[in-house]
Every structure is written in C-alpha cells, then in structure tokens.
C-alpha positions in Angstrom: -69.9 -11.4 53.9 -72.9 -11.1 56.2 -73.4 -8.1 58.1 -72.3 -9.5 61.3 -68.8 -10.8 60.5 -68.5 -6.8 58.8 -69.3 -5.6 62.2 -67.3 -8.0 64.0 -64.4 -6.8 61.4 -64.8 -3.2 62.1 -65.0 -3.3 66.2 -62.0 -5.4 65.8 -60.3 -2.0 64.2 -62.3 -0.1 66.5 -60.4 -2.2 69.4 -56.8 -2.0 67.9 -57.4 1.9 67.8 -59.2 2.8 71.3 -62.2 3.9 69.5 -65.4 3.5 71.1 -68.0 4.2 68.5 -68.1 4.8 64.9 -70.8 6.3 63.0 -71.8 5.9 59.6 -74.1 8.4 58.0 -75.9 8.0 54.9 -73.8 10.5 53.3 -70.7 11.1 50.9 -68.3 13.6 50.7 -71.1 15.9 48.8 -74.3 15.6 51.0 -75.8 13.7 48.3 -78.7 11.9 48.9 -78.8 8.8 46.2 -75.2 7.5 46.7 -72.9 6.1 44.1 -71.5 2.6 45.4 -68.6 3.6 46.1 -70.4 5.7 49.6 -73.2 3.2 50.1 -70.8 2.5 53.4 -73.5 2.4 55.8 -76.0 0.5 53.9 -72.7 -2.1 53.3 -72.3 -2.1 57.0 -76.0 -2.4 58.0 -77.9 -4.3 55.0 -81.2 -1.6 55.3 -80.8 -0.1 51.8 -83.1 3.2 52.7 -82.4 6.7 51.8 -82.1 7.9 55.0 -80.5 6.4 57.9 -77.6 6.3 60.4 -75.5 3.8 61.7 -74.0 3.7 65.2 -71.8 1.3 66.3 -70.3 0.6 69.8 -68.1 -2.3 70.6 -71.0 -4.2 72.4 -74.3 -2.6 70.6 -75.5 -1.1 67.1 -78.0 0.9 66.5 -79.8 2.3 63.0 -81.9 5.2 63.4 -84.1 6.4 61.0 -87.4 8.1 60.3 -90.9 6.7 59.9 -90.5 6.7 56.2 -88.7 3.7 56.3 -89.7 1.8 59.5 -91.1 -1.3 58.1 -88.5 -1.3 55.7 -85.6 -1.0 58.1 -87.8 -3.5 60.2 -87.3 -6.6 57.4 -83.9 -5.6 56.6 -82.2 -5.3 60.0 -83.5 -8.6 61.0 -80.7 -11.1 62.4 -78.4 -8.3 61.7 -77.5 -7.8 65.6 -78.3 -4.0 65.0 -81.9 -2.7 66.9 -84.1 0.1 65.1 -84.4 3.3 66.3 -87.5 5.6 65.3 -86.8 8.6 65.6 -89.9 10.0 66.4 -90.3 7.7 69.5 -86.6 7.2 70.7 -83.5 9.2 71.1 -81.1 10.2 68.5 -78.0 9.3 68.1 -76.1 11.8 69.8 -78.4 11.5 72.9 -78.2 7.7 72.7 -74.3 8.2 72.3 -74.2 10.1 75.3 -76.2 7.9 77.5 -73.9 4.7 76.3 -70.5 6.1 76.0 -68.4 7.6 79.7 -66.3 10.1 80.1 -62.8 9.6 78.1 -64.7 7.5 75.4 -63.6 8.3 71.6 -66.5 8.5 68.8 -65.0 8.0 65.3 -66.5 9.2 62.2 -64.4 10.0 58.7 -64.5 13.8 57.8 -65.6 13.4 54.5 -69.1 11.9 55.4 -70.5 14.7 58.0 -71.5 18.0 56.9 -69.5 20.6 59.2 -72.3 21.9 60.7 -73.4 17.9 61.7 -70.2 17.4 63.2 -69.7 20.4 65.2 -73.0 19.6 66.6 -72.1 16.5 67.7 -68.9 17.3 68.6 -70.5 20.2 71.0 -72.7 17.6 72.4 -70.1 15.1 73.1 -67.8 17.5 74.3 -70.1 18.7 76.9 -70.1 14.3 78.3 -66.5 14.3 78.3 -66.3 11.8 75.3 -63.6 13.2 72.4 -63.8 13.2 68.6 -61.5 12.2 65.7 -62.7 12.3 62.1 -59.0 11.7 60.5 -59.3 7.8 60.4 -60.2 6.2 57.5 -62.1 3.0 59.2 -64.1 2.1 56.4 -61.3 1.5 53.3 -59.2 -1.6 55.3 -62.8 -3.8 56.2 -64.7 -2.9 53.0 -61.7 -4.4 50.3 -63.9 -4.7 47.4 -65.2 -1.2 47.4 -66.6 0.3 44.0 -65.1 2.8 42.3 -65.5 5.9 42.6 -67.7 6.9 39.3 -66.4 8.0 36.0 -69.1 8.3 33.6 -68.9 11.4 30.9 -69.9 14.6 31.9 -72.1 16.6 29.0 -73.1 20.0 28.4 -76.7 21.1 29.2 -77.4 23.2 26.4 -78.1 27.0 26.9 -81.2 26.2 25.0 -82.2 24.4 27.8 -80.5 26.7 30.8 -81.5 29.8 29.4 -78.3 30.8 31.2 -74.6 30.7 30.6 -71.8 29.8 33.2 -70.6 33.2 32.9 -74.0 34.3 33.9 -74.5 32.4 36.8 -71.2 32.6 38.1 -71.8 36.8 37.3 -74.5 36.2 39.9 -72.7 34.1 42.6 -70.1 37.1 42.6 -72.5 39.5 43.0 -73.4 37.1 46.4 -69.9 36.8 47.4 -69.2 40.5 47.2 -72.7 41.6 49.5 -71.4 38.8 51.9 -67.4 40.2 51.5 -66.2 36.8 50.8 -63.3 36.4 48.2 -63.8 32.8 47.4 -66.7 30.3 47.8 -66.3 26.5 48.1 -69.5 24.1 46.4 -69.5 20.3 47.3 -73.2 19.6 46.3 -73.2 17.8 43.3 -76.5 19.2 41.7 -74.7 23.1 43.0 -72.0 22.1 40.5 -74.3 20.7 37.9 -76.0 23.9 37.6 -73.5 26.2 38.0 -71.7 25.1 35.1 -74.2 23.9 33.1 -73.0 19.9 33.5 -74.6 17.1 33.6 -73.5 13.4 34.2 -75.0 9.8 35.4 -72.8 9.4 38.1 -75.5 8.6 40.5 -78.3 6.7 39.9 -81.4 9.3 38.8 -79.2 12.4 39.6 -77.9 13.4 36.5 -74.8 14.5 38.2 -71.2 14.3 38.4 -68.7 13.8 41.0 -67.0 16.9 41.4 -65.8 20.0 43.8 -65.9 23.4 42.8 -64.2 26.5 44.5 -65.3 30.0 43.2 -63.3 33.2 43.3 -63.9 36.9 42.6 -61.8 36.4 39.8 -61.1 32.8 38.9 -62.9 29.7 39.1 -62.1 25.9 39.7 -63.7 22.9 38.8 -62.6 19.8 40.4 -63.2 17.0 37.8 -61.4 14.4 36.3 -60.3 15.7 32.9 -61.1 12.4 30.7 -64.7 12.5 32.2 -65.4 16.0 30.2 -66.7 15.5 26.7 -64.8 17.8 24.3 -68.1 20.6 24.3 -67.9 20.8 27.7 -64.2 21.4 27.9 -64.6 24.2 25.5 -67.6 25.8 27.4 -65.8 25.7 30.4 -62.9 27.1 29.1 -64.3 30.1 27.5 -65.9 30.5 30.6 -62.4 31.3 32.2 -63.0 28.5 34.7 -60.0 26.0 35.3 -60.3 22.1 35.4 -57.9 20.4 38.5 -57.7 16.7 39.2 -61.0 15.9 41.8 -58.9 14.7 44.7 -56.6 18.1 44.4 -59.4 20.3 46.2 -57.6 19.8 49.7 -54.9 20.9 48.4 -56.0 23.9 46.7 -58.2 24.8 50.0 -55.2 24.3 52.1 -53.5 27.0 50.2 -55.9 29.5 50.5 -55.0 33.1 52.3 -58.3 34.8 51.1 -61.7 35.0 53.0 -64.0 31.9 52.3 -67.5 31.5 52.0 -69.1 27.8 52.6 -72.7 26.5 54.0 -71.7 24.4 57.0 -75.1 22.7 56.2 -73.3 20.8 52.7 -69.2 21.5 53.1 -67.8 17.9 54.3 -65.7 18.8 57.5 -62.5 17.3 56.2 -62.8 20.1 53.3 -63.0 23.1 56.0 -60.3 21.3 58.4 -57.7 21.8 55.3 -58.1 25.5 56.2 -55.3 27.1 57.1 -56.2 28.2 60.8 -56.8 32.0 61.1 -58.5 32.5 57.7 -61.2 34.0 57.6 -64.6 31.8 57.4 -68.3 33.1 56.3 -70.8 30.5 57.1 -74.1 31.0 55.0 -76.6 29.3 52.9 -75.3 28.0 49.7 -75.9 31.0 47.2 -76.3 28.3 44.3 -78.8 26.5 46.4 -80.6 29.7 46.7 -80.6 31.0 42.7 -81.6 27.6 41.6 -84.1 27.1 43.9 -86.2 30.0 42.3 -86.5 28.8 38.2 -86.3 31.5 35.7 -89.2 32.4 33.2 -87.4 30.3 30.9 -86.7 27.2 32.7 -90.1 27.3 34.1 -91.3 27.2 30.0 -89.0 24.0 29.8 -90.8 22.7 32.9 -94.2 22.7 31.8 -93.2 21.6 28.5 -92.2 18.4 30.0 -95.2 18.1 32.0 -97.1 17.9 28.5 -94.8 14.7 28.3 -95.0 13.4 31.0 -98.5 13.8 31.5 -99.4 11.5 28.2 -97.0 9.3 29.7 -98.8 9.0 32.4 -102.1 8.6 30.6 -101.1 5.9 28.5 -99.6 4.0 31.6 -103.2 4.4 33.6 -104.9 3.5 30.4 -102.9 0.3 29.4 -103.3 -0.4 33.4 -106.8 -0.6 33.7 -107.3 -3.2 30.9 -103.9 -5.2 31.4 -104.9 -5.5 35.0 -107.6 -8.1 34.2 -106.1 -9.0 31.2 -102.6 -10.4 31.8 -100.3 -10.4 34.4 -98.9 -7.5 35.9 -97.0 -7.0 38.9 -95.7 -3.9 40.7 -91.8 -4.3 39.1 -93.8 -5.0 35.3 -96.3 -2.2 36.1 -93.3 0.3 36.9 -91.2 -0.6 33.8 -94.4 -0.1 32.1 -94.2 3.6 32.8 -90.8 3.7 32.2 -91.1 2.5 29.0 -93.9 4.7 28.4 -91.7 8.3 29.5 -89.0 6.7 27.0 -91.0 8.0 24.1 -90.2 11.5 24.8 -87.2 13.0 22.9 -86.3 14.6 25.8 -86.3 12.0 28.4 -83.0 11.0 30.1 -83.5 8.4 32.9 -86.2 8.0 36.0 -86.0 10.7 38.7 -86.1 7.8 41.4 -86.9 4.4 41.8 -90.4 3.9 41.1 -92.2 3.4 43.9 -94.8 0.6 43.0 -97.0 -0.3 45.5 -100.1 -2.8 45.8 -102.0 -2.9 49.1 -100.1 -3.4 51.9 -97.0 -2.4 50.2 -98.4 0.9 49.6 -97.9 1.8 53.4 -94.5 1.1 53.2 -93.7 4.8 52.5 -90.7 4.0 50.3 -91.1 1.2 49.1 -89.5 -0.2 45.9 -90.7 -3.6 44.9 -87.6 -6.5 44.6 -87.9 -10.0 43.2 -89.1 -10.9 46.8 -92.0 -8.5 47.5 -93.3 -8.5 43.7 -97.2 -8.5 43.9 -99.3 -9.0 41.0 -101.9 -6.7 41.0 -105.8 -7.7 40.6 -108.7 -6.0 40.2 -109.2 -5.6 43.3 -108.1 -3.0 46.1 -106.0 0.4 45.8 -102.5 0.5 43.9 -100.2 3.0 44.5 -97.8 4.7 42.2 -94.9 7.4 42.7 -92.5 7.7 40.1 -91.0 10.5 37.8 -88.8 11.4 34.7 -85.5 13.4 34.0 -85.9 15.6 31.0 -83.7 17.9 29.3 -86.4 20.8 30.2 -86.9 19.6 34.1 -87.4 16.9 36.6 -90.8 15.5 37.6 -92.0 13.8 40.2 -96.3 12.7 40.2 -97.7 10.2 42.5 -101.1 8.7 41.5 -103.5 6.2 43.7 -105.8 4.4 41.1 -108.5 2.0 42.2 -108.2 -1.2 40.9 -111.7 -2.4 42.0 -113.9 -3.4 44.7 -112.7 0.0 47.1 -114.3 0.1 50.6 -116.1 3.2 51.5 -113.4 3.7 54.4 -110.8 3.5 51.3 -112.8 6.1 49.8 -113.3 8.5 53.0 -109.3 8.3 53.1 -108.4 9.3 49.8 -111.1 12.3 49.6 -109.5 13.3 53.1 -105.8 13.2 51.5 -107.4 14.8 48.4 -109.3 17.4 50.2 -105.3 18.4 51.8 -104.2 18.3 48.2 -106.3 20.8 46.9 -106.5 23.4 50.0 -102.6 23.7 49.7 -102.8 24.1 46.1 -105.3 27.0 46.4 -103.7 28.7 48.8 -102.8 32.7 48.6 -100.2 33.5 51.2 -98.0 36.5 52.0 -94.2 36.8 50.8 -92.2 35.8 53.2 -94.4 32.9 54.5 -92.7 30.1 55.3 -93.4 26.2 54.7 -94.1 25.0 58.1 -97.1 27.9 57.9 -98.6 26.4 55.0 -98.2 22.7 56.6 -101.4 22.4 58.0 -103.5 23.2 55.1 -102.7 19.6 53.4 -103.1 18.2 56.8 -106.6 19.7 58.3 -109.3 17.6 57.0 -107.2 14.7 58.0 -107.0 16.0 61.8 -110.4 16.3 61.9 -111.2 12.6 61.5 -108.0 12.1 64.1 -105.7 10.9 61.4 -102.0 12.5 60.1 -99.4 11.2 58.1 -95.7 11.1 59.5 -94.0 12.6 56.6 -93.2 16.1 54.9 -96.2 17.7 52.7 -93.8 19.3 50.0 -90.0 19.4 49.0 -88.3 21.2 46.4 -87.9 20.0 43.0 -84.8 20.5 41.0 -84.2 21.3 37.5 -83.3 18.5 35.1 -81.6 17.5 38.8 -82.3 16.2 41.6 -86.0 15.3 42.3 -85.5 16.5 46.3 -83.6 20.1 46.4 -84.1 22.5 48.8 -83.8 25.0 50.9 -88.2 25.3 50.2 -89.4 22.7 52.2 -93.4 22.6 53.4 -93.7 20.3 56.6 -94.0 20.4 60.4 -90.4 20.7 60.7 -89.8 24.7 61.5 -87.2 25.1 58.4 -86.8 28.8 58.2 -86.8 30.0 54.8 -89.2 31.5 52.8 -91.4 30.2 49.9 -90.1 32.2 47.0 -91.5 33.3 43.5 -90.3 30.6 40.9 -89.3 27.2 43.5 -90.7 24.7 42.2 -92.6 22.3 45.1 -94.1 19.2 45.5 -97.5 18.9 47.5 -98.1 15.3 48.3 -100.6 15.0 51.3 -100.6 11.1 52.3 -102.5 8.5 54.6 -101.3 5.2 55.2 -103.1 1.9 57.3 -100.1 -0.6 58.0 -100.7 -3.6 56.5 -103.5 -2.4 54.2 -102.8 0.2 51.7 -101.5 4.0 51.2 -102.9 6.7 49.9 -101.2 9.6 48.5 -101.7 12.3 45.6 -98.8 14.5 44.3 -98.5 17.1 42.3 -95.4 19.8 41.3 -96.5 23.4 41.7 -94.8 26.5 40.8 -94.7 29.6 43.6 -96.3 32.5 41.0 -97.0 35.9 42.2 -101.0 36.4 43.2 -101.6 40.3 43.9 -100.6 42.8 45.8 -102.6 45.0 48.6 -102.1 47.4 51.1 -100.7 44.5 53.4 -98.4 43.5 51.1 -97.1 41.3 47.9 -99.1 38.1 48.0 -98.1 34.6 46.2 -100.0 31.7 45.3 -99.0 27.9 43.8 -100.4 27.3 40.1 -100.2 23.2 39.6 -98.0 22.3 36.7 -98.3 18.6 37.1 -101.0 17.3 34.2 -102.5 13.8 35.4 -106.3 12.7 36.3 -106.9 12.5 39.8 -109.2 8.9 40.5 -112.5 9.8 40.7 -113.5 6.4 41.5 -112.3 7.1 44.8 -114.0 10.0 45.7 -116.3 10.7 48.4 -118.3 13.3 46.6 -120.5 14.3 49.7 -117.0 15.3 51.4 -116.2 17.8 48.8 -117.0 21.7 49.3 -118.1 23.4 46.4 -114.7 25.0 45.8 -112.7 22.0 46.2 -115.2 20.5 43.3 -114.7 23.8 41.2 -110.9 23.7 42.0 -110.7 19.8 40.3 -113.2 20.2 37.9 -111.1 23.1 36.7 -107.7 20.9 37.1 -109.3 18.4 34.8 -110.1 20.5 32.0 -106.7 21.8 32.4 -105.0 18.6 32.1 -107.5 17.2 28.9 -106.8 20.9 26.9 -103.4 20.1 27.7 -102.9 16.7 27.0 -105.2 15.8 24.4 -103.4 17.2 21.3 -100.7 14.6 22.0 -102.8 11.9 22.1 -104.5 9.1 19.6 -108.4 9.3 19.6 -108.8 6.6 21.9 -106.4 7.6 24.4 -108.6 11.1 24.3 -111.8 9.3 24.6 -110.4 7.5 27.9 -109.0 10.8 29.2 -112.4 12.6 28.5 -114.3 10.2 30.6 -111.2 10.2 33.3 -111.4 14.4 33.3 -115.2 14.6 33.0 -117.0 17.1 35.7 -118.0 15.6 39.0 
C-alpha cells in the first residue's frame, strides 16, 4: 500500500470522526527510541524510516518534521509521498505550525500511549491557548494499519550478578530510599532499558536494545513487573521471585494504576499519558526525573571494570576490521554493507558479544554527510582507494555497550580533507582533556569540541556527546553534552560519548568518537573538580592529520592515547596485527 492511499485511509477516519489533525510521533508506549514493528506507526504512515521524526497530518496537508540529522534522508524518502519536510532548525514546529493551520473549534488527535505526558500537556497548553481541543482516547492507527506486527515476545534472560555487580533487591533498596526523600509511596517505570536494569533483565525485543517489553510499578513495599509470564526464562522467574517482586500480564498495568489510592511518583518526561489518565483523579502525583534513569546513569566501580574490559574487545575488533580494510580495499570488492558485516563478524569473536548496539553506519564519500546514514541495497558504494570512509558502529556485550566512530583515509585525501579532520580532531581532544567543576553542566562543556571549528567559520548541527548505557541502550540520558541547555549535571561515573563532527554535503563526513568515563580530578579550595578519562581503545588516522595544526598538548594528549590503546590491545593480538597497530599508534 503506498503511502498515499494510507493517508488518504486515515483522513478518511479522520473525516468520519471530526478530527482535524492527527499526529504520529516516533514513539511507543515506552519512549523508546529503536521501535519494535509493532510502533513503527509513523514511519508506516510516512515511508522516512529515521530515528527521529514526527508526523502531522491535516485533512488537506502533511507535514514531517525532523532534525538536521536526517535531512537528506528524509529528503529521498518523502519524495512523491504528498508530505513536505520540515527542518527544524529553519521552520516551525509542529505545534506552531498546528496553530497557524488549524482555527478555533478544530480537534488534534493523537493516541495516549505514544506522547510522553509532559509532550502532551505541552501541546495541549499550546493548543488550548488557539482554541483548538485535544482527544488522545481514539485508537486511529489499529483499523487503517490491518497487518500490524505483533507486539514482541522474545525470552527475557537474566543478567548475571557477575555482570551487574548488583542484585534487584539492591537496586530496588535504592529506588526506595528515592521514593521515601521524595514522599512518594509508589513509582511507575515505562522505559524499557529502566526495567532492564532495575531487574537485572535483558531481552531482544528491539532491535540493538537488549530489552524487553514491559511496565513496572514500584512500591515501598511491593513491586510489580508487567511481563508476559511465558517470555521469562525459568532463572529469571526465580530471581524475580526471591526478590519479592510479582509478575502481572503486560496489558494489566492500567488496571493496576487505576486502582491505586497511594501517592505516585512518575517523570512526565517518559510516562505515556494514557498510563497517568488511568489515575484515579485526586491522587496525589510527584512529577520528577526517573530515579532509575538517574542511578544508572552514574556506573558503579564494578560495572565500569566490565566496561573497559569490553573495550579491550572491542578495540582488537576494531583493529582487525581497519587492518583487513586497508588491504581488501585494493584487493577485492568491498562495499559499505560488506565492510559493516565485516566488523560485525569481527565483534562476534568475543565471548561476550550479544548483538550490534545500532545499525552500522557505513559511509563512503558523499554518504558520509548523511549523518545517519545506513547503507541499503540501493545506496551500496564500493569503496576504492580513494577519498575518506566513514565508520560508526558498536557492540552489545555482557560487560557494556560501545559505541566508536572512526574516519580512515582510503587514499588520495585533499589537504582541505585533512584541515577538516584535524579541526574535528583538535574538538575531540580539548573535550577529552577537560577538568571542570562538579556541578558543570553539558551545554558548558559544548563549546570545547566545537572551537577550533568556529574559528575557520564551520560547526556541525548535531549533539557533541550523549550518554551511554550499560549492556543497554547505546543513547541514555539524562548527561547529555550539546548546545541544547539540558539541565543536569555531569556526574562521577556516566559514561559519555564525545563525537565532534564536520560534514560537506555531497562530499564526505568527518567525525571521531570516543566513550569516556566522568572520573574525579582533584579537589581545591574552589571545590571538587572532575575530568573524562577515554575508555574507548582504537587508532585515530594519522594520515589525516594536519600536523602543523596541532599544539603541543594536543600532540602529547594523542601520542599518549596511542600508547594507551597498543599496551592495551596488543596482548590480544597475533604478531602481525601488532606490527600494523605499532605503525598505526607510533608518535607523531
């Protein structure tokens, strides 16, 4: 069914019903951000298959809007579609654009279950305010969408406590201890990875999060996991059990809210709404910050041993791909999908390695300014030796989630190619030396990655550095480091990505990413001071280099890096993978 006749279908509905608008967000009922089939609504509705997105549509217009991450993308994949593109950093959003189409009277439709309750009292607020009403109780996707996936019922498994270094009756010991300071009795979790770690659980019911679908409702004295009981594998049943926490049927949790008298606890910024509109009116409500999100954001000494454990294997993973990628290049055919299951193939030799963190991003020239871009049977370039190849990609591991993105000459590199790269490198390293007081926030840090870029008049339109989860998902929060003026502090123990980037639209992209861990630095008579050590273990191209560019401290600072990464690798690896590495890590 092309996407026109689905849009025809819905505004038909939408006309049956006196609804005006409906939105789609890229969303499920748990905030996620990869999206099981069975919630890939607006992509179904749309055809642009991007992360990140919304879909608007009005009985006469549609519109997507999305971020500059997937422009091009959204470009190519909206074409002939009927629905216009909408950059958000050039156009309105959708609630302004909603207002400015829609009069007084109008109704806006958009199902409960796929807006965050903060999101939707937003945009209610804002609608409000022109006169145009809300309704979120109409289900307009199930009757047009008739051969809808399932919704996912893969196993769920334990996550040992070898690996945790904490039981469930540990953590949920500390989310008490939360609840009590914030005098809430019970505490509701929609966020899939929240649940994951909570209870030490871990499925495949979404594509590189090792997840499972699931609610879970805490109390001072009980606890409730909203799971399908046949999805449990027998281990996890019994851990769960002696953990004192009870296993209902997944679609039960409105129910069970419903019936709640007790205080309640929830982060408007992850609860669907139709979970908090089963409230019973007149209980009382705590809105806060997910105290999950905020224990799991800072890793414990022992998970951060599993963590750069795994960046030993993932690091000779990485070696060996750079290594058979130098000489296949001239050698045979490769192509940005072959080069990508290449590395996969190469992270597969780890015991400990469970599945991709995300879609490789595999990119050759042009296609490495496509932010996110993920090669198809279409776009697949073979790679020459020629130009700039770009490659973002990472593991899930028992011990931790990576995440590493690596640009890698392939030959014949301009000198403006080069200029670019030391630029985005020169970012790179300032934000990775960096001592900083505690409490500093992320957007304070920003402009370290971005200043030797701003002085040659040239910026990237993404974020510098996003959270990292633990053996979950590859983008966690609430640490973020970007423009966008996210209050919350960078804390001892969150793990961080710094990926400083540069991109020439139909030329090439540059970008260089590593994970770092938030360690303490010293402290003085101004304070407790903190500082990133780099956990990531990879050689950085030095083919690419402008050398003249470099200070002496961002020379000492990779010079340093690359002994690091050959003491730390080398043991793992056969003579002549340690012979390339030495000449890849040698002093510059």
């Amino acid at each position: 069914m092309k996407v026109s006749v689905r849009l025809d279908k819905l505004r038909l509905l939408m006309s049956e019903n006196g609804i005006s608008a409906c939105i789609l967000p890229s969303s499920d009922p748990h905030g996620s951000e990869y999206l099981a089939d069975h919630w890939q609504t607006r992509a179904w509705f749309s055809g642009f298959t991007g992360s990140a997105g919304l879909l608007v549509v009005e009985t006469e217009q549609a519109g997507l809007f999305t971020d500059t991450r997937y422009y091009l993308q959204a470009e190519k994949q909206l074409q002939d579609s009927g629905i216009e593109l909408f950059k958000l950093d050039i156009q309105p959003d959708y609630i302004t654009w909603l207002t400015q189409q829609l009069k007084q009277g109008d109704v806006v439709a958009v199902w409960g279950e796929d807006i965050a309750e903060g999101e939707y009292n937003k945009l209610n607020s804002k609608l409000a305010d022109s006169g145009i009403r809300m309704i979120s109780d109409f289900d307009f996707i199930t009757p047009i969408w008739t051969d809808r996936p399932a919704i996912p019922q893969t196993q769920t498994f334990v996550h040992e406590l070898a690996f945790t270094g904490a039981s469930v009756d540990e953590k949920l010991a500390a989310v008490r201890n939360q609840m009590n300071i914030k005098k809430a009795e019970y505490q509701l979790f929609t966020a899939l990875d929240e649940i994951a770690w909570l209870f030490n659980i871990r499925g495949n019911d979404v594509m590189y999060n090792p997840v499972s679908v699931a609610y879970a409702v805490v109390g001072l004295n009980d606890a409730m996991l909203f799971i399908e009981q046949q999805k449990l594998t027998s281990n996890a049943k019994e851990m769960l059990e002696n953990a004192g926490v009870s296993v209902l049927k997944y679609n039960d949790v409105y129910t069970f809210v419903a019936n709640l008298k007790q205080s309640v606890l929830f982060d408007v910024a992850k609860t669907n709404h139709r979970i908090v509109s089963a409230l019973r009116p007149g209980i009382k409500r705590i809105t806060a910050i997910s105290s999950v999100s905020e224990l799991k954001a800072c890793k414990s000494v022992h998970e951060i041993e599993q963590i750069k454990q795994i960046m030993v294997d993932d690091g000779v993973a990485m070696v060996r791909f750079l290594q058979w990628l130098e000489i296949a290049v001239s050698n045979e055919m490769v192509t940005e999908i072959s080069a990508a299951a290449k590395l996969h193939e190469f992270r597969r030799m780890s015991e400990l390695f469970m599945g991709d963190s995300f879609n490789a991003i595999s990119s050759y020239k042009e296609h490495g300014a496509i932010v996110h871009y993920s090669p198809t049977i279409e776009t697949d370039s073979a790679l020459r030796a020629d130009g700039i190849y770009l490659i973002d990609s990472g593991g899930q591991y028992l011990g931790g989630t990576t995440d590493i993105t690596r640009t890698i000459s392939l030959g014949n590199v301009k000198s403006v190619e080069r200029l670019h790269f030391t630029l985005v490198l020169i970012g790179n390293i300032n934000l990775a030396m960096a001592m900083f007081p505690e409490g500093t926030r992320g957007y304070q840090l920003d402009i370290l990655a971005r200043k030797a870029l701003w002085e040659y008049g040239l910026n990237y339109g993404h974020g510098t550095g996003h959270g990292v989860g633990y053996f979950l998902n590859v983008h966690e929060g609430p640490q973020s480091i970007s423009p966008r003026l996210i209050d919350y502090p960078i804390k001892k123990g969150m793990l961080i990505s710094n990926e400083p980037a540069f991109y020439v639209e139909g030329k090439y992209g540059i970008r260089t990413e590593n994970l770092m861990v938030v360690v303490e630095a010293e402290e003085t008579a101004h304070g407790k001071f903190l500082e990133f050590e780099t956990v990531t273990l990879c050689p950085i191209d030095t083919q690419l280099i402008d050398r003249d560019l470099l200070s002496d401290a961002h020379r000492s600072w990779l010079n340093s890096y690359h002994s690091k990464v050959f003491d730390e690798l080398a043991p793992k690896l056969t003579e002549i993978e340690r012979e390339w590495l030495e000449i890849k890590t040698a002093a510059i």
